[in-house]
C-alpha positions, 0 to 999 in steps of 0.5 A, a space after each residue: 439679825 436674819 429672818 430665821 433666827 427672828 421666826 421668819 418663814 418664807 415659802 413659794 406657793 402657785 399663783 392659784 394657791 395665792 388667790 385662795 388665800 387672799 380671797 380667804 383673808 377678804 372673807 374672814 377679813 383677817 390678815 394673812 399671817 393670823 390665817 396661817 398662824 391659825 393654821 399652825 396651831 391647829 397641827 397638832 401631835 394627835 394630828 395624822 399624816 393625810 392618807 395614801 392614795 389607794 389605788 382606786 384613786 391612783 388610777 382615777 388621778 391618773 386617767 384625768 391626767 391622762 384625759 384632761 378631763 376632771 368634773 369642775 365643781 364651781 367655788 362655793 361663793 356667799 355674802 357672808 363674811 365668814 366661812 369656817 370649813 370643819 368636820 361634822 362631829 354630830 348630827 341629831 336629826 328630828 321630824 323638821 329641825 335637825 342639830 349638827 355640829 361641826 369641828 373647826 380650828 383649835 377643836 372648836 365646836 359649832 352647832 346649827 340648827 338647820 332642817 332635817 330636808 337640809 341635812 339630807 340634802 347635804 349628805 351631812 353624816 358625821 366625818 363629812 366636811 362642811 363649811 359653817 357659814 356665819 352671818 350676824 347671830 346665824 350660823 348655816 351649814 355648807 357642803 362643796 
């Protein structure tokens, strides 16, 4: 029976797109199929298309083409073994500790206790993407 009919899908990606992936699967030390079957489920109806660049963008886009020049932020690189990258949905702040949730796959949510001087320093305001970091009974809050 062909690989299609059986659920197979095969699909190109650059080399760069491989290593991410790799890299991911070491860190979360899960298997690429269950990376990407995790990353299908999480597609969903009520899911929108990525906006259109504006033309604000467009231009921007098109003078680091033009430049070659782009500001290259390093990889964010940690010892923990798992990175959940999410959207933060909540932040309550207080005088020294603050709550912030994030979103992360299949609409699970995560809450950290962190200091309000981080969630400053992070610009964490809901909508803003954030990783969160998991080490034992921890849970941290990243920003790229």
């Amino acid at each position: 029976m062909p690989r299609k009919e059986q659920g197979w899908i095969t699909f190109q990606t650059s080399e760069e797109e491989r290593k991410l992936l790799e890299e991911f699967c070491q860190l979360s030390q899960r298997t690429k199929t269950d990376i990407l079957r995790e990353l299908v489920r999480g597609l969903s109806q009520d899911s929108s298309p990525p906006p259109i660049p504006t033309t604000q963008e467009e231009s921007k886009a098109e003078k680091i083409a033009e430049t070659g020049t782009a500001k290259q932020q390093k990889p964010l690189k940690v010892s923990s073994r798992n990175l959940l990258k999410g959207v933060v949905t909540k932040v309550r702040k207080g005088e020294v500790s603050s709550q912030v949730t994030l979103k992360v796959v299949h609409e699970v949510e995560l809450t950290s206790i962190i200091t309000t001087s981080s969630v400053e320093e992070l610009e964490l305001s809901e909508g803003t993407e954030a990783y969160a970091v998991i080490k034992s009974t921890d849970i941290a809050i990243a920003k790229d």
